[in-house]
C-alpha positions in Angstrom: -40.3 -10.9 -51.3 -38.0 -14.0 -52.7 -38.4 -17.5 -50.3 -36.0 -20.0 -49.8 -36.7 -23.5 -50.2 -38.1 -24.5 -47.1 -41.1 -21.3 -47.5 -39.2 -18.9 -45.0 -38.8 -15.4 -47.0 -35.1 -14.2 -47.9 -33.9 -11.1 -45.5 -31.2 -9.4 -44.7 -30.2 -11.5 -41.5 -27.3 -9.5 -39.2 -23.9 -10.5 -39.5 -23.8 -11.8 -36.0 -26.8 -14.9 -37.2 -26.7 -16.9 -39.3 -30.5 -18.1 -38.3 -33.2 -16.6 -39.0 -35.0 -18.3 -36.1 -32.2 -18.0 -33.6 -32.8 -14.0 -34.5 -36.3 -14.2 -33.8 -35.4 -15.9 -30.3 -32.9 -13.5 -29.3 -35.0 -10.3 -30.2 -38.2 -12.1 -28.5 -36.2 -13.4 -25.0 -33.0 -11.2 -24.6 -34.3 -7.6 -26.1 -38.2 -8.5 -25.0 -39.3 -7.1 -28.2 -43.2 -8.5 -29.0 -44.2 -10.3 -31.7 -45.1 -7.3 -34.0 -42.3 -5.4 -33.6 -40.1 -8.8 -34.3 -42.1 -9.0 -37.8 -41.4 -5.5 -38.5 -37.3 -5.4 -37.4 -37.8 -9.0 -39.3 -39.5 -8.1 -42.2 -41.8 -11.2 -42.1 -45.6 -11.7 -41.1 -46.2 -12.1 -37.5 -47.3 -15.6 -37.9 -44.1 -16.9 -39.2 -42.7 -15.1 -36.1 -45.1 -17.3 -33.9 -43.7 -20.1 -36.3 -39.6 -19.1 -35.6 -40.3 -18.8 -31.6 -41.8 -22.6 -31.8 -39.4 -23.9 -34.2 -36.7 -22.1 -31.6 -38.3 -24.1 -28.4 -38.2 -27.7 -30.8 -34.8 -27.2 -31.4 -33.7 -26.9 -28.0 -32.4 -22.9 -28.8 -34.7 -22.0 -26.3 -35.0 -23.6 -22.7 -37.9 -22.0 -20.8 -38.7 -23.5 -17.2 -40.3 -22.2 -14.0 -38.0 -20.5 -11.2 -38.3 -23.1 -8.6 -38.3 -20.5 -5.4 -41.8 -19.4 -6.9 -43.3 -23.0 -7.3 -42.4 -23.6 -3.6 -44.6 -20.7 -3.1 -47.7 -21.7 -3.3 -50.0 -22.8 -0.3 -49.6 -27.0 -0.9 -46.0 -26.5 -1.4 -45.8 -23.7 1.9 -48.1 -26.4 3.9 -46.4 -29.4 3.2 -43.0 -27.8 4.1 -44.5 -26.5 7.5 -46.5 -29.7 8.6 -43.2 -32.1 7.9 -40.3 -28.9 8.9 -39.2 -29.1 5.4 -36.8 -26.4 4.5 -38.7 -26.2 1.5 -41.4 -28.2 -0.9 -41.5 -27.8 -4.4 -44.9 -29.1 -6.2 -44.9 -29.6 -9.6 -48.4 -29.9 -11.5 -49.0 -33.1 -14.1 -51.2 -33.0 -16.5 -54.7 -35.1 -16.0 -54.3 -38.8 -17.5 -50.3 -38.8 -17.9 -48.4 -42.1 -17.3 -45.6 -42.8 -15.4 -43.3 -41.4 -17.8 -44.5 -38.5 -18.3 -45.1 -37.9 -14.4 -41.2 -39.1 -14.3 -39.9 -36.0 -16.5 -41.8 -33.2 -15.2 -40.0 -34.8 -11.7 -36.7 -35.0 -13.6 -37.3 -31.6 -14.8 -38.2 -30.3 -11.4 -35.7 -31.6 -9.6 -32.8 -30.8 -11.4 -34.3 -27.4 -11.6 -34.0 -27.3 -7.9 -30.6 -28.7 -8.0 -29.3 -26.1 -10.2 -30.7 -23.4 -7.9 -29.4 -24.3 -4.5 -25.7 -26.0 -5.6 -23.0 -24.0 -4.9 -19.4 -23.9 -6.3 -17.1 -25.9 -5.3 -19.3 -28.3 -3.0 -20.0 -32.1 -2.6 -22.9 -33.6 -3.9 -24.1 -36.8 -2.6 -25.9 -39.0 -4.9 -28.1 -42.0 -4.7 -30.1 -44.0 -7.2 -33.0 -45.0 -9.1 -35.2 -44.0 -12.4 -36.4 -40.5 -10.7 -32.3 -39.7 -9.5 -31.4 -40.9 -13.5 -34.5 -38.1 -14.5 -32.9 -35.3 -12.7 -29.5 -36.1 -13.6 -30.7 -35.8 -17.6 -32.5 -33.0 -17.1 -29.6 -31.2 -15.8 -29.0 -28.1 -18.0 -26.3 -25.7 -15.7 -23.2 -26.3 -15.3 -21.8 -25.4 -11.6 -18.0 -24.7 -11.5 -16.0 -27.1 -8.9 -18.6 -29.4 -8.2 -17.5 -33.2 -6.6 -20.6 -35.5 -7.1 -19.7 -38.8 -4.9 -21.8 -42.3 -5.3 -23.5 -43.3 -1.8 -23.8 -47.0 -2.6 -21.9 -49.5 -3.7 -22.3 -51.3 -6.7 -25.1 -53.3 -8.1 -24.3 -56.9 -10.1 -26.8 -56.4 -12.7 -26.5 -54.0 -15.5 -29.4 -51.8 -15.2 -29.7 -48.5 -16.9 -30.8 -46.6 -13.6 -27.4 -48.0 -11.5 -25.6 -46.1 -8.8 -22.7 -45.8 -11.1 -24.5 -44.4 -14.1 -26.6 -41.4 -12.0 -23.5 -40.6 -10.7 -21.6 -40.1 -13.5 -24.1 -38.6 -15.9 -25.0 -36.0 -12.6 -21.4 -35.2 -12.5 -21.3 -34.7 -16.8 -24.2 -32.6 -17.1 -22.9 -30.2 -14.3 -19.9 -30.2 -15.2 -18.5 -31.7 -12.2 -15.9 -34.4 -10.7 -17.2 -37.9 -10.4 -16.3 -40.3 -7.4 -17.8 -43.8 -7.9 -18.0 -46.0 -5.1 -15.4 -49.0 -5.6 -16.9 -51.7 -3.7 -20.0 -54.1 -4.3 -23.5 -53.3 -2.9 -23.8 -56.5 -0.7 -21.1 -57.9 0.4 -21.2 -62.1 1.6 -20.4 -61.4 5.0 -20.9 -58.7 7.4 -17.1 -59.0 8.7 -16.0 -58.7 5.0 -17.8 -55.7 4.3 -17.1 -53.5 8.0 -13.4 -54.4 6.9 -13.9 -52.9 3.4 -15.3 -49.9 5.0 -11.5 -49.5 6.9 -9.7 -49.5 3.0 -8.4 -46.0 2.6 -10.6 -45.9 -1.0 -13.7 -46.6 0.7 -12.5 -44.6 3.9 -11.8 -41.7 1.8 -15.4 -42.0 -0.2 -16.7 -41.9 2.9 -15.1 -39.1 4.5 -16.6 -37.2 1.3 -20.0 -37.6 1.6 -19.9 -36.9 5.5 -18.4 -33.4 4.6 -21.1 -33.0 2.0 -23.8 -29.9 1.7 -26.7 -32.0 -0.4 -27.6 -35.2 -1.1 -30.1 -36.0 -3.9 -32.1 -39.4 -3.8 -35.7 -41.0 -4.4 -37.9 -42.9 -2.1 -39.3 -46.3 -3.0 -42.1 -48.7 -1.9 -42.5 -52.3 -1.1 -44.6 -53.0 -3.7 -43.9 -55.3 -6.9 -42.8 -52.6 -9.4 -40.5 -50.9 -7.0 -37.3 -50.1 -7.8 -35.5 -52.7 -4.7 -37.0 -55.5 -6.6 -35.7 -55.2 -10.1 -32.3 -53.5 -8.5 -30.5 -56.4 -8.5 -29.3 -55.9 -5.2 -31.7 -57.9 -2.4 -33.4 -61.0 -3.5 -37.2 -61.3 -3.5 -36.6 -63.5 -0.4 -35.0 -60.9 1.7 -37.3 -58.1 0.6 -40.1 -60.1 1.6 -38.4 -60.8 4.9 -38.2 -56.8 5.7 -42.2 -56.7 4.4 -42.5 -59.0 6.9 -41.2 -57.5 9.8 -43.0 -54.4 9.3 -40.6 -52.3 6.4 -43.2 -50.2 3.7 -40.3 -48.4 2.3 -36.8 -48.3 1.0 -34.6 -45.3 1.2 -31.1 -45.3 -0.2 -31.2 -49.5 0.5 -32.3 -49.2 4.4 -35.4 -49.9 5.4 -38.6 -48.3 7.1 -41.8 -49.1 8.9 -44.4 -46.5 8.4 -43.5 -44.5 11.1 -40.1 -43.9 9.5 -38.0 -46.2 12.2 -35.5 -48.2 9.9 -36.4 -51.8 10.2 -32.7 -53.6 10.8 -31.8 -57.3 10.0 -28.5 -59.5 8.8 -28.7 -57.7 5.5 -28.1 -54.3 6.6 -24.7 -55.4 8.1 -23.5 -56.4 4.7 -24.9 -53.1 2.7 -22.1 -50.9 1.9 -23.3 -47.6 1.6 -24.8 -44.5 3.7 -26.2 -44.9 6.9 -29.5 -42.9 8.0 -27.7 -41.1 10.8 -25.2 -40.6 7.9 -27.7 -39.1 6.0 -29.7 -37.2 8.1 -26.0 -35.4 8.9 -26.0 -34.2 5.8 -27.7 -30.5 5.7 -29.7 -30.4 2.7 -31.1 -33.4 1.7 -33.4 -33.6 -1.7 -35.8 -36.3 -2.1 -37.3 -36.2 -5.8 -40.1 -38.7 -5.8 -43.8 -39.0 -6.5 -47.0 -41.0 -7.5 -49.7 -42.4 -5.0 -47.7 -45.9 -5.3 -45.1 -44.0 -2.9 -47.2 -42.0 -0.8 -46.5 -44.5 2.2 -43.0 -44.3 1.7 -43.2 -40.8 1.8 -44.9 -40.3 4.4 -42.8 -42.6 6.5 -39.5 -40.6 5.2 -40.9 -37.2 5.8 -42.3 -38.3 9.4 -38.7 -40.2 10.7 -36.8 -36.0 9.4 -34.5 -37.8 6.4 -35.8 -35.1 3.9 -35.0 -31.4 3.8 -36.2 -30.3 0.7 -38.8 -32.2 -1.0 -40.0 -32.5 -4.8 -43.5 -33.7 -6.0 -46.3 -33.9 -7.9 -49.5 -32.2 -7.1 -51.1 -35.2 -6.7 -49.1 -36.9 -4.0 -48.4 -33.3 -2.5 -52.8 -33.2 -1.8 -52.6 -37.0 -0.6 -50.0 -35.9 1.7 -51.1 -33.0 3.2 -54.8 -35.0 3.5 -53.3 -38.0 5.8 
């Protein structure tokens, strides 16, 4: 049999492909043919069948993932969700020795997963920040007719690639949806300022959204050096330290929380536009996609105070939680 240039043998491909490998793919995934019978409809060896069905999953032809419902089957997912009266707990394995990026995707890949699954037409999505809301929001792959997704913070000074503004609007590309930016600062100077900011019928309207919002999707983050407050651009290492101080261990969508989850209040807080904790916890299903042992406090303290619904994590933090 004749081969091309590139080693793949010269058949008689259907008029409907013009791929040899994107033939292979459909007669593997959509007619659930095996790999034998593909080399014999094919007329090729069984190994360059093999070869097609990789070359199919490099190329992005293929997109396999794991239904999300059945991850949040198993017994650390089921006895996270019923020790913390989550609606649901999805725990996603890592592999042994990865980094923080690669713990990062297979959160990304798992959250938006989950997003996918429970969105429903024509529904408001609420949105926070952060590198683990960026991950989802790239990893989105389905589209969800009539979506709104609406910004919960206002907007950081600095120009960093995991802002409030950019997971909004690449969520709101990749499903397809409506975009609504919050047009107002982060901090305002003075508390007056920004409770009279809050009364503009832009902001009052952005408001009114996210209370009549289904889901929210945000991260958690710690106190610690790395975390994602400190490099946000929005609170000086001054004022973090000051919530440290007075007992905060995490940060959830800006607010503050000691470890048993109660938000830790000061001067800042009255000049933060964005969501309040009562505003969130209003908000029916709330998705919090975060993980790594650097957060497990944080966790914990936003799983014991009821902000999260549904919960997304790795293995790892899922045992440390379930231990404490």
């Amino acid at each position: 049999m004749a081969t091309d240039p590139g080693g793949r043998s010269r058949v008689a491909i259907p008029a409907e492909f013009d791929d040899i490998v994107i033939w292979a793919a459909w007669l593997y995934y959509e007619q659930g043919l095996n790999q034998s019978d593909i080399a014999q409809t094919i007329g090729v060896s069984r190994a360059s069948v093999v070869n097609y069905l990789q070359e199919a999953r490099e190329r992005g032809v293929v997109r396999i993932s794991m239904d999300p419902g059945v991850m949040a089957q198993q017994s650390l997912a089921r006895g996270l969700a019923g020790r913390f009266g989550l609606a649901e707990a999805l725990v996603v394995p890592v592999a042994p020795g990865s980094d923080n990026q690669q713990r990062l995707a297979a959160l990304g890949a798992a959250g938006a997963r989950q997003l996918e699954r429970m969105l429903t037409p024509g529904e408001t999505l609420c949105v926070s920040w952060g590198k683990t809301v960026l991950a989802v929001a790239d990893a989105i792959s389905q589209p969800v007719e009539g979506v709104t997704v609406a910004q919960v913070t206002g907007a950081a000074p600095g120009n960093r690639d995991f802002s409030a503004e950019l997971c909004t609007a690449i969520l709101a590309r990749n499903l397809g949806a409506v975009s609504k930016v919050m047009h107002a600062p982060a901090v305002l100077s003075d508390a007056r300022l920004c409770e009279a900011l809050r009364r503009e019928p832009v902001i009052s309207q952005q408001f009114a959204l996210i209370r009549a919002a289904q889901t929210i999707l945000f991260g958690i983050g710690s106190m610690g050096p790395d975390s994602t407050m400190r490099i946000a651009d929005i609170a000086s290492a001054e004022e973090i330290n000051a919530y440290a101080a007075a007992g905060a261990e995490a940060v959830l969508i800006c607010r503050f929380l000691d470890a048993a989850g109660r938000q830790v209040r000061r001067e800042f807080d009255q000049r933060m536009m964005g969501i309040e904790l009562d505003e969130l916890k209003a908000i029916p299903r709330r998705i919090c996609v975060a993980g790594g042992l650097s957060k497990l406090g944080a966790l914990r303290a936003a799983l014991q105070a009821g902000y999260i619904s549904h919960l997304v994590t790795d293995v790892e933090t899922a045992s440390a939680l379930a231990e404490g």
